[in-house]
SEMIMAR-731834 format. One record per residue (C-alpha): chain; residue number from 1; x, y, z; residue in one letter. Coordinates in steps of 0.001 Angstrom, whole numbers, plus 524288, in hexadecimal, padded with zeros to 5 digits. Layout:
! SEMIMAR-731834
   chain   resi       X       Y       Z   resn
       A    NUM       X       Y       Z      A
...
***
This chain:
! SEMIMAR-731834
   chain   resi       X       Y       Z   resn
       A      1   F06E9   3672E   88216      X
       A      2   F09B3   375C9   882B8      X
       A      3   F0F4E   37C81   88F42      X
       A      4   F0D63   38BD4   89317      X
       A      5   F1759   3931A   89A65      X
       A      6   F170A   3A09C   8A164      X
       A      7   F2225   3A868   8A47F      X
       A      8   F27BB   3A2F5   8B28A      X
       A      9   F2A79   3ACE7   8BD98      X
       A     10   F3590   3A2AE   8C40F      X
       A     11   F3A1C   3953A   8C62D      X
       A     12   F38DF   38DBE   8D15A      X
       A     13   F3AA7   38139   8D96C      X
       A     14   F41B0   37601   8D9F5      X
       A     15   F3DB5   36B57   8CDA7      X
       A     16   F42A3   35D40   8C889      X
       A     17   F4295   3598B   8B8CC      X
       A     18   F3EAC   34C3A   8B2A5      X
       A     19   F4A8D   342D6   8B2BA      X
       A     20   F547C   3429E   8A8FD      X
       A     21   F507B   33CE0   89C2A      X
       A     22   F5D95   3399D   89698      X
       A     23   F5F53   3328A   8A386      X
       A     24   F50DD   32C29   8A20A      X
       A     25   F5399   326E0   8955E      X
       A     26   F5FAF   320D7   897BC      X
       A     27   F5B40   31B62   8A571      X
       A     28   F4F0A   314E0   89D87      X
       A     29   F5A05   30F68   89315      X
       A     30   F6313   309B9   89C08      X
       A     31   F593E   3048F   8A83D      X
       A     32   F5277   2FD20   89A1F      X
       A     33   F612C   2F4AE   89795      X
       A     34   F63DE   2F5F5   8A67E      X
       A     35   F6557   2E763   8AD49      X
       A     36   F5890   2E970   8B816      X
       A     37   F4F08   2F359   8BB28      X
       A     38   F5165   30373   8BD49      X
       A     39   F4B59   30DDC   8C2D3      X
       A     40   F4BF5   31B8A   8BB53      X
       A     41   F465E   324AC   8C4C1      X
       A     42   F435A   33260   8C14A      X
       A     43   F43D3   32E8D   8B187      X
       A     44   F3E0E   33825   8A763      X
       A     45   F3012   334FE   8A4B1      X
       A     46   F2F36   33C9B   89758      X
       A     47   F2C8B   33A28   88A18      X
       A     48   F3AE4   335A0   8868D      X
       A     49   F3CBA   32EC5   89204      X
       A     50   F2F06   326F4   8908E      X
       A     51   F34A8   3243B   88212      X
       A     52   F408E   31C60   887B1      X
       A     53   F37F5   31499   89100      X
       A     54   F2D5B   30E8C   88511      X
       A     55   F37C1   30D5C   87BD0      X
       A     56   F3E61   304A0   8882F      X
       A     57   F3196   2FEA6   88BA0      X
       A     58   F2FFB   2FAB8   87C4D      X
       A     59   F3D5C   2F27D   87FFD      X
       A     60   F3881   2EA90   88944      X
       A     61   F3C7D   2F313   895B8      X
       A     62   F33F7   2F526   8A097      X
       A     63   F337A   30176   8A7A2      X
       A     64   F2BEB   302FF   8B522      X
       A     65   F264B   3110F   8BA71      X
       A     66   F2640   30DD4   8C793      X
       A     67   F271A   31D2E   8CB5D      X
       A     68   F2254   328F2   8C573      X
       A     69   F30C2   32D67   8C2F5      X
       A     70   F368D   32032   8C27B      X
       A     71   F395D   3148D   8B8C8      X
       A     72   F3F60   30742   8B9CF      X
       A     73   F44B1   301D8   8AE75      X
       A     74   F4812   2F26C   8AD4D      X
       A     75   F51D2   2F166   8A56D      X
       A     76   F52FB   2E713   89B8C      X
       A     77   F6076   2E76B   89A93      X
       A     78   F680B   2EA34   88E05      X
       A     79   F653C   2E0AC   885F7      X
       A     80   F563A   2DEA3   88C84      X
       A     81   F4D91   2E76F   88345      X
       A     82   F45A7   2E11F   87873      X
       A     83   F40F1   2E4BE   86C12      X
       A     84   F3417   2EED0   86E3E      X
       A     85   F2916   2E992   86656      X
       A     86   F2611   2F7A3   85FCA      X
       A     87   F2E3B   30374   85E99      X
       A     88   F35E3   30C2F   86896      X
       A     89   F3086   318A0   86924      X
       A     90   F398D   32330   86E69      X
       A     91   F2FD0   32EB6   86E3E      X
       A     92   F3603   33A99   86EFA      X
       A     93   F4339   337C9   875F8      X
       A     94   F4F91   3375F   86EDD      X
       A     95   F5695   331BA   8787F      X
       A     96   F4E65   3246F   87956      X
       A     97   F505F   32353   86C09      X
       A     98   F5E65   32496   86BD0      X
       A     99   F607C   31D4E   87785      X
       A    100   F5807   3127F   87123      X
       A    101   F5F27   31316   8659B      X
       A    102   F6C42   30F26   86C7D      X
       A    103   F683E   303C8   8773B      X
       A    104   F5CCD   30056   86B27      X
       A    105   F6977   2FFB6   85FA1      X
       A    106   F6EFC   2F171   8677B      X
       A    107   F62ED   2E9FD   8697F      X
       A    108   F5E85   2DC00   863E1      X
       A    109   F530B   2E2A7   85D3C      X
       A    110   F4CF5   2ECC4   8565D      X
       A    111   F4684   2F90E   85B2B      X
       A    112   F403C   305C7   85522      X
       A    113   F4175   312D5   85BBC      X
       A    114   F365A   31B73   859B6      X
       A    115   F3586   32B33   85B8A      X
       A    116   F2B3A   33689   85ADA      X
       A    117   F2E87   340AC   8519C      X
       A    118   F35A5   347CD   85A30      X
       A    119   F3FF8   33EFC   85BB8      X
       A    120   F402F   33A07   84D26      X
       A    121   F4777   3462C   84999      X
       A    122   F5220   343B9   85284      X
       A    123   F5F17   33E01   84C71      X
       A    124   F60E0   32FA3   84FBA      X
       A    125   F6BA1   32F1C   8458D      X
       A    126   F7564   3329C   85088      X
       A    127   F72DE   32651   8574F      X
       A    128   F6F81   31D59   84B97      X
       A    129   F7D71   31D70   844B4      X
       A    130   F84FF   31CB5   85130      X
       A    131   F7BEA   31147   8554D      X
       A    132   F7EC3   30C61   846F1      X
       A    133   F8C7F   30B39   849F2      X
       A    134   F8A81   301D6   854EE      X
       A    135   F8395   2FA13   84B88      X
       A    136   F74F0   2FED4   84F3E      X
       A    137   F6B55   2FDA4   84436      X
       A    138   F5F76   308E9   844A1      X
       A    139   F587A   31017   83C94      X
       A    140   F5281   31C6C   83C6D      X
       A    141   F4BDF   32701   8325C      X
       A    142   F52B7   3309A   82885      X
       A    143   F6014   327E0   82749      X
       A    144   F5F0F   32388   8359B      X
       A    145   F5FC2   3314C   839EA      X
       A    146   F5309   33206   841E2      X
       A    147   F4759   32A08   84932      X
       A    148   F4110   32044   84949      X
       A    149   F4DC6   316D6   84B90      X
       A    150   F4C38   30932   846C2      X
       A    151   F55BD   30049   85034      X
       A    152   F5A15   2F21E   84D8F      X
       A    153   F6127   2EF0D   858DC      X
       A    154   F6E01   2E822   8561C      X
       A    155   F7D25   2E3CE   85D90      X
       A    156   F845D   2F135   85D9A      X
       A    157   F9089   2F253   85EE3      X
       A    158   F9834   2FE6B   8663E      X
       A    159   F9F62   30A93   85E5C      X
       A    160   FA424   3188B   85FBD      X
       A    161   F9C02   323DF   85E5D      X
       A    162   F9F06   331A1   85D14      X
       A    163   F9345   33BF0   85F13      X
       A    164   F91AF   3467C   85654      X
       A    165   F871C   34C27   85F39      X
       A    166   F8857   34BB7   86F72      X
       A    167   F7B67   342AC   872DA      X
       A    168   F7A30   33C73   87D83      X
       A    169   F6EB7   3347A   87653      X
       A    170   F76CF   32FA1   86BC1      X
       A    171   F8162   32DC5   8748D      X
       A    172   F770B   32533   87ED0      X
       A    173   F738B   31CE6   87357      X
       A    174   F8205   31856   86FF5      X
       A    175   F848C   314CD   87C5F      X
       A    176   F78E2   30D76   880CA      X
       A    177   F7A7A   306D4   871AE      X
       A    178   F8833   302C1   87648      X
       A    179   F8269   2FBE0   88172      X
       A    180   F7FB6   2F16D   87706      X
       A    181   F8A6C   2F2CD   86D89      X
       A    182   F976B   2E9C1   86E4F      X
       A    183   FA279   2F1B3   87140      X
       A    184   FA3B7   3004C   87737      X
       A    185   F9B67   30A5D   87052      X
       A    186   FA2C6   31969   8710C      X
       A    187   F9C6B   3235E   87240      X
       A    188   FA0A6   3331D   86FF6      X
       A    189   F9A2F   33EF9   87198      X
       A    190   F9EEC   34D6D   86CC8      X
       A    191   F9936   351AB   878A9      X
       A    192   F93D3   34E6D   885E1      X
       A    193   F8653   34ABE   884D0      X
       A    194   F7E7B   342FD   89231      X
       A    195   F8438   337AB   89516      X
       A    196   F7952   33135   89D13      X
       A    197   F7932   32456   89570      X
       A    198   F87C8   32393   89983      X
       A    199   F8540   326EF   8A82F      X
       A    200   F79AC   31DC0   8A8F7      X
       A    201   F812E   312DC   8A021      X
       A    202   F8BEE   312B0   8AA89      X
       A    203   F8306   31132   8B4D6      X
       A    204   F7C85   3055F   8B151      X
       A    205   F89F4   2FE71   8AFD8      X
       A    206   F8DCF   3019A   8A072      X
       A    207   F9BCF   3060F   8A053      X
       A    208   F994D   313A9   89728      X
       A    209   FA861   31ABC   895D0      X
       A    210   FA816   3279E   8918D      X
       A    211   FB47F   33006   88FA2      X
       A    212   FAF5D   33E5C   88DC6      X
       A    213   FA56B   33E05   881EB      X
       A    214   FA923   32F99   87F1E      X
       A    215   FA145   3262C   88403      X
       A    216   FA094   317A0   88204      X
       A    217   F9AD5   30A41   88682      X
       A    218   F9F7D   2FC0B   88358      X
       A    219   F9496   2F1AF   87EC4      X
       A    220   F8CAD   2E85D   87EC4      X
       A    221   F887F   2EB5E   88DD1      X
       A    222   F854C   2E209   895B9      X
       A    223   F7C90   2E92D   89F44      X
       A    224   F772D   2F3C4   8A506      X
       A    225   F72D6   2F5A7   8B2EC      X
       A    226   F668F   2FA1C   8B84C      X
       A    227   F683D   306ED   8BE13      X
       A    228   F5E1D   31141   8C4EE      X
       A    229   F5E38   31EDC   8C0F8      X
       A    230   F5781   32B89   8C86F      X
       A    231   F566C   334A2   8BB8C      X
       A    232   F5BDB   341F1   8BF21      X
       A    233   F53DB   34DDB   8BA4F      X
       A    234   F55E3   35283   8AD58      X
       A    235   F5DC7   35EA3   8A9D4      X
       A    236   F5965   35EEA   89D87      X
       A    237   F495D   361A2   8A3EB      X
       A    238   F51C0   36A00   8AF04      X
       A    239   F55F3   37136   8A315      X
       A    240   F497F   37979   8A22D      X
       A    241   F463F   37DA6   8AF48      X
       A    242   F54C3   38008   8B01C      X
       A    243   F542B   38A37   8A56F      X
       A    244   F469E   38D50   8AA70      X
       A    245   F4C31   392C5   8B86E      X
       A    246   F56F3   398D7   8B230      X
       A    247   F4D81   3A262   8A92F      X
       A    248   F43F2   3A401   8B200      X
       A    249   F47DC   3B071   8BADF      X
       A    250   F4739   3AD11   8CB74      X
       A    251   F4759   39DE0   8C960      X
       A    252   F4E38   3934A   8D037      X
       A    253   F497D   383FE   8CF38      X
       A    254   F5122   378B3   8D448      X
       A    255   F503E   36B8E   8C95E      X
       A    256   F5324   35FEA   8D37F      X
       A    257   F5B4C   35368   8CE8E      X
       A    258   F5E33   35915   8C17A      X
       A    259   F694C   34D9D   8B84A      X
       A    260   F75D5   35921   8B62F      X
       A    261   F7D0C   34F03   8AEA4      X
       A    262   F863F   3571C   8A8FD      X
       A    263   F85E1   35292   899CB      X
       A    264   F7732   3568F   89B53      X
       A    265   F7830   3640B   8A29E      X
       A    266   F7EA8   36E13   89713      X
       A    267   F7319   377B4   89914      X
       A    268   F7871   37886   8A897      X
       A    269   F85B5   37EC9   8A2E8      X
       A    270   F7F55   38584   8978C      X
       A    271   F767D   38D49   8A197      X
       A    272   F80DB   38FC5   8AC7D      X
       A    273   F883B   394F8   8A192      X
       A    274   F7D3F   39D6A   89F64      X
       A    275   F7C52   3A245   8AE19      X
       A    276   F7244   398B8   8B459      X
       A    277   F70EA   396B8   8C14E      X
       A    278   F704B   3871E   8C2AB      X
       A    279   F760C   37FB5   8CC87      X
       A    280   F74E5   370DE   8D06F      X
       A    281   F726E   36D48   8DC21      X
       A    282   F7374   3603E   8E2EB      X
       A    283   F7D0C   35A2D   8D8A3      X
       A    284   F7D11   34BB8   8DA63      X
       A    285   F7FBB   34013   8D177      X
       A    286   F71F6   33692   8CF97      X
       A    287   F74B3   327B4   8C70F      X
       A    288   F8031   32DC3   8BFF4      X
       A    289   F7994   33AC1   8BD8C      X
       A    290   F7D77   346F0   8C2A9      X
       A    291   F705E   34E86   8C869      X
       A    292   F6EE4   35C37   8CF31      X
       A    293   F643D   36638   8D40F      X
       A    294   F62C2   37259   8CA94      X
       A    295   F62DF   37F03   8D202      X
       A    296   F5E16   38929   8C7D1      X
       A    297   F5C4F   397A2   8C6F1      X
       A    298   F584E   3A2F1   8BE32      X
       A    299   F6318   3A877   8B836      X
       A    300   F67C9   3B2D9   8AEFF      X
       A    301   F6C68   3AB78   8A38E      X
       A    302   F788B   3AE1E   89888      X
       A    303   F79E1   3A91A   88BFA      X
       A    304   F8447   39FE8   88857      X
       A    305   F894B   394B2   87F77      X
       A    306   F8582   385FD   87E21      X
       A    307   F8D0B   37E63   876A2      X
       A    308   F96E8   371A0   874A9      X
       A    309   F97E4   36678   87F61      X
       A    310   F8CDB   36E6D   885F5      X
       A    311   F8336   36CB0   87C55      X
       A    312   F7E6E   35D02   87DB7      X
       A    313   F7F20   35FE8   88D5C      X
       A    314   F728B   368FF   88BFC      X
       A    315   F6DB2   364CD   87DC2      X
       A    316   F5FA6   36207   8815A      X
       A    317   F6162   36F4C   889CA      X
       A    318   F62ED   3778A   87E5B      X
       A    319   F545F   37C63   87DF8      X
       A    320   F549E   38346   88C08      X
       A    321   F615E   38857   88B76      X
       A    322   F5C7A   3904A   88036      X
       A    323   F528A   39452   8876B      X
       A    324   F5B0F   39887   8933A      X
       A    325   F6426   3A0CE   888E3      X
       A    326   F5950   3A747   883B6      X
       A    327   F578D   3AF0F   8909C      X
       A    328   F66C8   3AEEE   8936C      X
       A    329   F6ED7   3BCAA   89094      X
       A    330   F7638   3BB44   884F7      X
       A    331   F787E   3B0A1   87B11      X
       A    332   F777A   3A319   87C8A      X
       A    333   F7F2E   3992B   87161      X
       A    334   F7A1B   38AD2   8701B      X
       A    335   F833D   381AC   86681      X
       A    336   F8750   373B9   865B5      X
       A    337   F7963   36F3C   8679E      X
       A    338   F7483   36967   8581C      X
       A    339   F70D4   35F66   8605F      X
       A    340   F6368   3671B   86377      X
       A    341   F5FD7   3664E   85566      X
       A    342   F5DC5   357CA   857D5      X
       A    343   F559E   35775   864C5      X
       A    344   F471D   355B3   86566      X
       A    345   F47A0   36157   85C70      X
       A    346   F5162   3696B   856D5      X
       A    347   F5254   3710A   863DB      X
       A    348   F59AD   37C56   85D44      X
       A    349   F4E7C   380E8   85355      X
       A    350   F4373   37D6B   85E35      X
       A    351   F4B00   38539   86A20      X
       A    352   F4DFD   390D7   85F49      X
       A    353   F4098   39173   85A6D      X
       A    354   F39FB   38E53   868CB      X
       A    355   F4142   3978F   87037      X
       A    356   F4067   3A356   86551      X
       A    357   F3146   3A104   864BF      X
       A    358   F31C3   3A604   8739E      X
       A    359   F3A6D   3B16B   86FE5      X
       A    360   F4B0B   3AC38   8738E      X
       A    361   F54B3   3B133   86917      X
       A    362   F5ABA   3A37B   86561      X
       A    363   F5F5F   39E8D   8593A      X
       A    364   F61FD   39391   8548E      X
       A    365   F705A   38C9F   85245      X
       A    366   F73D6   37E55   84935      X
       A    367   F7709   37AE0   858DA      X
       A    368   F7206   38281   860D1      X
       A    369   F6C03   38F7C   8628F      X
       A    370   F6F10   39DC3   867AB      X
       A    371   F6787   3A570   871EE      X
       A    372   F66FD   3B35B   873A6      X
       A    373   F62DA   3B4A7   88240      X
       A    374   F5944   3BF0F   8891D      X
       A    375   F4D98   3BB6A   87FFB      X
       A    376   F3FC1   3BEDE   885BA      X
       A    377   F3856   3B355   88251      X
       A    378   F2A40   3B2DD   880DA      X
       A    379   F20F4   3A9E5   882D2      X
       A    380   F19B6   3A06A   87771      X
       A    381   F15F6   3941F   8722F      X
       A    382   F218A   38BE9   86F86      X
       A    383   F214C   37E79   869A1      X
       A    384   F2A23   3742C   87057      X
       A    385   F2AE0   36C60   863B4      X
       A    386   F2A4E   35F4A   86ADF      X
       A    387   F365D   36517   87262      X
       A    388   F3826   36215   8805E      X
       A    389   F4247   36A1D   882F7      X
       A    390   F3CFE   374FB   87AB7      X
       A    391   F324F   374C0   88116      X
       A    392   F3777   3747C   88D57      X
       A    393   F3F45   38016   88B13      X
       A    394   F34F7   3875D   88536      X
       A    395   F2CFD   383B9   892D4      X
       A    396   F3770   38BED   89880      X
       A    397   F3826   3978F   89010      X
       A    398   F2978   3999D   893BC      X
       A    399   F2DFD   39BD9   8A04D      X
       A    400   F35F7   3A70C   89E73      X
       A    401   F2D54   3AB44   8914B      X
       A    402   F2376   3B870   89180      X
       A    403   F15F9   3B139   89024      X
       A    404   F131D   3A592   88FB3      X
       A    405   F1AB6   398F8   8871C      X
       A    406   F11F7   38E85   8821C      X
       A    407   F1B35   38265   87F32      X
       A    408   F1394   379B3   87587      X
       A    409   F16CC   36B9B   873EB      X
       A    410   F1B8B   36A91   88282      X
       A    411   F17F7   35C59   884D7      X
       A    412   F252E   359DA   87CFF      X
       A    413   F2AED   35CA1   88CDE      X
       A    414   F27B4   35067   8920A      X
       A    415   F3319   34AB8   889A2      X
       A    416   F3BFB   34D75   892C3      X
       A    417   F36DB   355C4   89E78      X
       A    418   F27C3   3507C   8A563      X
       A    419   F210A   35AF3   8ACB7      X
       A    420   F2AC4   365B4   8A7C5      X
       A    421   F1EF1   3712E   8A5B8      X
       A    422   F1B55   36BF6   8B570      X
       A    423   F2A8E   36EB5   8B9DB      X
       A    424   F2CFF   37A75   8B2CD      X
       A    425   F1E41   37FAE   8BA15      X
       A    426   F2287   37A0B   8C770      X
       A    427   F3001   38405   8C6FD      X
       A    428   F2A35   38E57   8BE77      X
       A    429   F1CEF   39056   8C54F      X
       A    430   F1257   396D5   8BC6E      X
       A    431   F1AC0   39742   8B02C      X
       A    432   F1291   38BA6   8A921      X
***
């Protein structure tokens, strides 16, 4: 699927964004080994998100739709899944495979995790040896580096881990693995990274401590409790039309019931500090989650630097907020982000080479990138190499682009953000 855009003459209206899919996922995971049935309304129903739910289905747990926006989920409790009869495909999505991985590492059987090839270049090493150390046996290809992973569920027991990288997807699979292991699994981070598994762990009745970027569980747990969950929007879809308003002269949108957690809202602070207008309105606290209103306007943008603890708070942002510095004055720094080499693609080469095919002055960094800002960009046919957030962002630069931007390979979108050409027409009017 290809999508056209024309330059838009402002941005309009108020909008909401799919839920949260880091919240989905882990709502789907937990309801599964909850003790009685829960309602997930306004989940994610994307790509990734529909990944979690068959590979959960394969285990024996059934999931109602008795809403267009809503799921119930009876759980099985935690040691209620049996052995699927084929394997567990996790598409696309990185994080049901990871997740998998941990909760899949303590079973009383064996399982196979399955991935398109996409996700077969993305390092599972990182949560293989750690897993390995609680006594986990899996496999995986090129020295247990990379998918497909090859699980033979086993008694774990708990240990100390230390992060080289800030992930909140290698940090989600410790934990939930230390749900099953005997004794406390440890768990520390060199950086803040979202700590909804810990937030949504607590709630259902497991006793998570954290200490700064420590965090740590005691095992085997006997239960966890069914709890609902209303999915706040996600920032990481509010992300675009955010950057959108801000580039687009004469805008202003409003983004109801948008998830501000603040371990997932770095590109907030990196674009204040570049002048934006952005304010949140009607701050209030939802299931644990802290959710606000986004009040945006155009604004005249500066460059500046990203870097350090910032960095895993916006890394999936990355993409757009290169796009916002290439119209910003001045000179905009990213570093301390490798971790985009590793993402659905290496998201440094694909933003560099994306981004200069429409005419911004970037180039590329071993972590990172730098911008030179005030680039005219014009308008062309861009590959989103199976991308969503390139593609996404590329949706936006044909809104601010001379001509018209053809992004090919756009159906990649519905990984994470349903009906996003339909939102971006509703505010931008004409531009699509």
């Amino acid at each position: 699927m290809n999508l056209t855009f024309q330059p838009a003459a402002r941005l309009a209206g108020t909008v909401t964004v799919p839920g949260d899919k880091s919240i989905t996922h882990r709502a789907l995971l937990l309801g599964s080994l909850g003790e009685g049935a829960a309602r997930i309304e306004g989940f994610l129903d994307s790509g990734d998100c529909r990944a979690t739910i068959g590979c959960l289905q394969a285990l024996g747990v059934e999931i109602e739709r008795p809403q267009a926006e809503t799921l119930v989920v009876h759980g099985q409790g935690l040691r209620g899944w049996r052995e699927p009869e084929d394997v567990l495909d996790c598409a696309r999505s990185g994080t049901t495979m990871r997740l998998m991985a941990g909760l899949l590492a303590g079973q009383p059987f064996a399982s196979v995790l399955r991935a398109e090839p996409q996700l077969r270049r993305r390092p599972m090493d990182r949560i293989i040896a750690p897993l390995a150390n609680m006594g986990a046996k899996i496999a995986g290809r090129e020295g247990n580096r990379l998918p497909p992973l090859i699980i033979l569920g086993r008694p774990l027991h708990g240990a100390k881990h230390a992060l080289p990288v800030a992930s909140a997807q290698v940090k989600s699979c410790l934990l939930l693995a230390g749900l099953y292991a005997q004794g406390t699994t440890t768990v520390r981070e060199p950086g803040p990274s979202r700590d909804h598994t810990e937030r949504m762990l607590r709630g259902r009745g497991v006793a998570v401590q954290s200490a700064g970027l420590t965090h740590s569980l005691s095992g085997p747990v006997g239960r966890l409790d069914a709890v609902d969950v209303r999915v706040p929007g996600d920032f990481s879809s509010a992300a675009y039309l955010i950057v959108a308003a801000l580039l687009v002269p004469g805008s202003e949108i409003v983004i109801r019931h948008v998830g501000v957690n603040p371990t997932r809202t770095g590109l907030l602070n990196a674009l204040w500090a570049m002048g934006a207008d952005i304010t949140l309105e009607n701050e209030r606290d939802e299931g644990g989650e802290p959710v606000a209103d986004l009040r945006v306007r155009s604004s005249e943008l500066h460059g500046t630097t990203v870097g350090g603890e910032l960095a895993p708070r916006m890394i999936d942002e990355f993409p757009i907020l290169a796009l916002a510095a290439s119209q910003a004055q001045g000179e905009t720094r990213v570093r301390d982000a490798a971790e985009l080499r590793v993402k659905e693609t290496d998201r440094v080469a694909t933003t560099v080479a994306a981004l200069r095919a429409l005419g911004a002055q970037i180039e590329p960094a071993p972590d990172g990138f730098d911008i030179w800002g005030g680039a005219t960009l014009v308008g062309a046919p861009v590959d989103g190499q199976g991308d969503h957030r390139l593609a996404m962002t590329l949706a936006v630069a044909g809104l601010i682009a001379q001509g018209e931007t053809a992004v090919l390979g756009a159906e990649c979108i519905q990984d994470s953000f349903p009906g996003f050409a339909e939102t971006l027409g509703r505010v931008a009017g004409g531009a699509l």
